[in-house]
N, C-alpha and C positions, 0 to 999 in steps of 0.2 A: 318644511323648507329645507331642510338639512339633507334629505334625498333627492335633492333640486339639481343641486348643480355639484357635478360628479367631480371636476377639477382637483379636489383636495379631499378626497372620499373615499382613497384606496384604489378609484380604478384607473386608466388610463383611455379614453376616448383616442384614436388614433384613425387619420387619414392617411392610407397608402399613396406616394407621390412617384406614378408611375413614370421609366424613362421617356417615354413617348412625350410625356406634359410637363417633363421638369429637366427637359433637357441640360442646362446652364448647372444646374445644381446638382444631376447627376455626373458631370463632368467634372467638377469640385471634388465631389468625394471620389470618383475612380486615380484622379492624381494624387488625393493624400495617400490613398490605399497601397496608389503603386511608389510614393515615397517614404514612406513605413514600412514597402516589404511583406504585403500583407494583399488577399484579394480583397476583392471592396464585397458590401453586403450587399443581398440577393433583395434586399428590398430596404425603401427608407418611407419612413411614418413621420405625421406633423401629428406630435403632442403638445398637450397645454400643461408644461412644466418647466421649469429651469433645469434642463435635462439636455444631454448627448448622450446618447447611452447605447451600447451593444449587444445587441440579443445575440447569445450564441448557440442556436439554429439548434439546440439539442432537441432528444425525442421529447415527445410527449404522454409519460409512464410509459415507454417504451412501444406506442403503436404508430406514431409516424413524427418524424421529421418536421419541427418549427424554422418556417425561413431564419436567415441570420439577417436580422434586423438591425438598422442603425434608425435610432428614434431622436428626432430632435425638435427641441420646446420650443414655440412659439414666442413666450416670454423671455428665452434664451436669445433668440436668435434677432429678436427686437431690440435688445438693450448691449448686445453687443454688436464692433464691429466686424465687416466681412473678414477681415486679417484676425483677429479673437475666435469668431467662429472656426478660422481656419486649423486655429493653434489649438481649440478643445474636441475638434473631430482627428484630428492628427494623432492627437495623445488617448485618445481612445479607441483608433483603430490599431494603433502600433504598441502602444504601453500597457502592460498588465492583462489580465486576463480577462475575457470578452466580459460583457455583464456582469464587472464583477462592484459597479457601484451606479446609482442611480446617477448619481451626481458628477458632473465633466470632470478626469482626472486631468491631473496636470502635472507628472512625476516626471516623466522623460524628459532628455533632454531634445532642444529641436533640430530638428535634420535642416539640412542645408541643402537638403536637394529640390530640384525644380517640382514645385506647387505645396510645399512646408510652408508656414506661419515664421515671419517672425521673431526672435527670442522675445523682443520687446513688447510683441502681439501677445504674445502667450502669460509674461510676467501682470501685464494691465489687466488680462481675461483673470488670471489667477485672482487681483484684486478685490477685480468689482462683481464677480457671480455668488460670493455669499452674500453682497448686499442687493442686488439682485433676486435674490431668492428670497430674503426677508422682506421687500416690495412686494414681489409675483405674491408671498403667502398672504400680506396685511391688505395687498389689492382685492384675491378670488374672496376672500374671507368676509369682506366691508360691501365692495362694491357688487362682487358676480352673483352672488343670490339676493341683489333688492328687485323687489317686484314681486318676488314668487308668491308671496302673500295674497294679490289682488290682481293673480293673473299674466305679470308681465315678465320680462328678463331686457338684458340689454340691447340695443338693437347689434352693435359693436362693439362687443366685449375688449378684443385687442386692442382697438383705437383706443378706447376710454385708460387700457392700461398706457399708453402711448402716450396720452394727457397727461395720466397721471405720473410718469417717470421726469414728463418735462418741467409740472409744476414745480416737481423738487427738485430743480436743477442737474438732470442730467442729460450728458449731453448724446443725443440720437443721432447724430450724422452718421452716416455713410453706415444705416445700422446692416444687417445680415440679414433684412427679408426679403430685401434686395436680389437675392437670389431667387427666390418664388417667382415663381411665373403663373401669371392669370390670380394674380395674388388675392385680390377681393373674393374671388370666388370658392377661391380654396380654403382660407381662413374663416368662410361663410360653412363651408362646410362641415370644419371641426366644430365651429362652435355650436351647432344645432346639435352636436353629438353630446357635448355635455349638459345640456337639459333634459332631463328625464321625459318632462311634460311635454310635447309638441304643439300640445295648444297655446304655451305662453306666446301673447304678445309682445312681438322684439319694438321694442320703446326706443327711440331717443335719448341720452344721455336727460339733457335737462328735462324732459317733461316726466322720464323717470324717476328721477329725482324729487321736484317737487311731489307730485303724485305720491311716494312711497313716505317722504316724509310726513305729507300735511297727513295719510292716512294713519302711520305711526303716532305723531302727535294727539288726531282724532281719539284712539284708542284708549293712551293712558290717559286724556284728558276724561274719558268717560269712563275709567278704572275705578278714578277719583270721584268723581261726584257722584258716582254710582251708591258706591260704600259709601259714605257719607250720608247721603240720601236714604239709604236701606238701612243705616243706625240710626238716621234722624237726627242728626249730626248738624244739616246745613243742607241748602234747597240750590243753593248756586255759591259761585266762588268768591264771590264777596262776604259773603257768609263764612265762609272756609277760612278765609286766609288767617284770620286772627287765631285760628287752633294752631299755625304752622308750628311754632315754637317747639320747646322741648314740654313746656311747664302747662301744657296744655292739647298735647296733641296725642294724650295717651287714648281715649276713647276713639280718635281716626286713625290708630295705626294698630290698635285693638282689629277694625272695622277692615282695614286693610292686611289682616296677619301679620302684621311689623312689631306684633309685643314684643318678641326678642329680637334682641340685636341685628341676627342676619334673617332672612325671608326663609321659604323655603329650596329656595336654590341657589341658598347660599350668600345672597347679595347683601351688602351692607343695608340696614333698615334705613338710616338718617341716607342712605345714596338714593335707593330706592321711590323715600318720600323725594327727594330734588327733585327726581327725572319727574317724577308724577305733579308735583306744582309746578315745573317747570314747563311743561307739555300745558296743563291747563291755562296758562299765562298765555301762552303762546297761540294756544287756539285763540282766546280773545284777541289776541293782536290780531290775528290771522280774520275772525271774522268781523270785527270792528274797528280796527285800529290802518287796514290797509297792509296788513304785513304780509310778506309771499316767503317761500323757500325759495334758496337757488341752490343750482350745484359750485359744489367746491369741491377739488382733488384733497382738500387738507379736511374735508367732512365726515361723510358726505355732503351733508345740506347744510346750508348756511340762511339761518332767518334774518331776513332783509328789512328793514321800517319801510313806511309807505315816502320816505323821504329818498331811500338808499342808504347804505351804510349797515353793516353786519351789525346787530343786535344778539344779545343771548341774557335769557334772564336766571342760568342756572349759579355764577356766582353766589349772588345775592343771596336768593333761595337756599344755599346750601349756608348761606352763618346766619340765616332767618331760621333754617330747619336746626341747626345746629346751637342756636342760644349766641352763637360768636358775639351777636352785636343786638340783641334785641329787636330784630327786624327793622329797626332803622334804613340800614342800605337797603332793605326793598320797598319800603314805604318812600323812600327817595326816586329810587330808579321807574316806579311806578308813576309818580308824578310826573319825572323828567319824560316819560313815554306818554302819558297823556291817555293811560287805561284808565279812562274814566267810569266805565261802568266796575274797576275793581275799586274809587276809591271814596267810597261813601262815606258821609260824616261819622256814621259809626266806626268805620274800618278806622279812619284816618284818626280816630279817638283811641281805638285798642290791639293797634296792628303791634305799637312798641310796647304793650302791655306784659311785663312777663311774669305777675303771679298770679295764681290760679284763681284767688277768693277776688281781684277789682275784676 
């Protein structure tokens, strides 16, 4: 999955936006050009980065000439506005030395000549493109490679990033894509650039979502009863639960590689065990109890009761895995949920059991 989706992988995927088709935004950048004093670039590229950046047209090991490029991010030009955009293409066609940073400078001071940004554009732009750009990374990272697993990507990468800026309170008026012209199509077109696979199916947000999670969930839940079952441990998860503990869960984490502390990739073992009883919980709810995935920007996936109302049973499970409480809180929260097929007379007799010999 990690060769999936190229956005944050070293390369840059770039659509040329020719003046023919990008009239309005060519015409933006020939005024900042000509108010910096500077000719404008010989070509401008839509990349997927928090990025304005200036390619300066050098050779290439010296057998020919690279246009001089002005590359500007998607996720840039969403999150900020037209006046912001104005003031980080400005300060990089006039300020410092062409490509001499990936990331929007903002050193100069601003011109006051006709089609310049702002002071106040540029000090806001200044603000808010580092946190911007911690977004752009926690978004491509979470959300732009689910699916790749089982075939799919998103259908609207940008939009979903576009949700997810708004969940967290920022505000997108009058953002700078506004300038893009034939904009669905063209934003259509980078994004197929960064999927390796052509065959992935472009998904829906929520149906991606559910899908990617409940198959995630499937997984570890079969992680777990696998091992189990292949130590002879326990035949299903009512069987299981009562090993959760500390004081008795050394033959299932034997069975799962968790005898030491971290896994092999390093992961906490007592984390590890969470996520994997947590996932098998969840499957039951999932196929008996009514429960669905939905999307959430603060997720991805947020497990829903068959009533409504976000559920998650990884607290519990983690001071049930961890001894915190003797599994009390999950023998409670089980009940309150009504997983009846985990709570069988036996369970409900030695789920709060924590020595080894009763």
């Amino acid at each position: 999955m990690s060769h999936t989706f190229r956005a944050r992988q070293g390369q840059r995927p770039v659509v040329i936006l020719v003046e023919a088709d990008q009239p309005r935004l060519w015409q933006e950048v020939r005024g900042l050009a000509a108010a910096a004093g500077t000719p404008p670039p010989e070509e401008i590229g839509l990349v997927a980065d928090v990025v304005a950046t200036l390619a300066d047209g050098a050779r290439t090991r010296g057998l020919r000439r690279r246009s001089r490029r002005l590359e500007l991010g998607v996720p840039l030009m969403l999150g900020l506005s037209t006046d912001q955009l104005r003031a980080v293409v400005g300060r990089e066609l006039g300020g410092g030395p062409a490509g001499a940073t990936d990331k929007p400078s903002l050193t100069a001071e601003t011109s006051d000549t006709e089609g310049a940004a702002t002071p106040n554009a540029e000090e806001l732009a200044r603000r808010e493109i580092p946190a911007l750009d911690a977004a752009w990374s926690h978004f491509s990272s979470v959300y732009g490679r689910l699916g790749a697993d089982i075939g799919r990507r998103p259908e609207a990468l940008f939009e979903g990033f576009y949700l997810f800026l708004e969940a967290h309170a920022t505000d997108l008026a009058d953002n700078a894509l506004g300038l893009i012209d034939d904009l669905d199509a063209t934003i259509d077109r980078l994004e197929d650039r960064l999927y390796d696979d052509p065959a992935l199916v472009r998904t829906p947000w929520p149906e991606l979502i559910e899908t990617d999670a409940a198959t995630r969930t499937a997984d570890q839940a079969a992680r777990l009863l696998d091992a189990a079952a292949h130590a002879r441990l326990a035949s299903s998860l009512g069987e299981l639960l009562p090993s959760i503990g500390p004081a008795r869960s050394g033959p299932l984490r034997e069975a799962l590689g968790l005898a030491d502390r971290n896994d092999e990739h390093g992961q906490d073992a007592d984390e590890v065990l969470t996520q994997l009883f947590s996932a098998a919980i969840a499957q039951s709810l999932l196929r008996y109890g009514g429960a669905r995935f939905a999307l959430s920007w603060h997720g991805p996936a947020q497990l829903l009761a068959a009533a409504g109302g976000a559920i998650d049973p990884a607290p519990v499970v983690r001071a049930a895995v961890t001894g915190a409480d003797g599994g009390a809180a999950l023998l409670a929260w089980l009940r309150r949920h009504d997983v009846r097929d985990l709570t069988a007379a036996a369970l409900l007799g030695r789920l709060g059991d924590r020595s080894p010999g009763r």
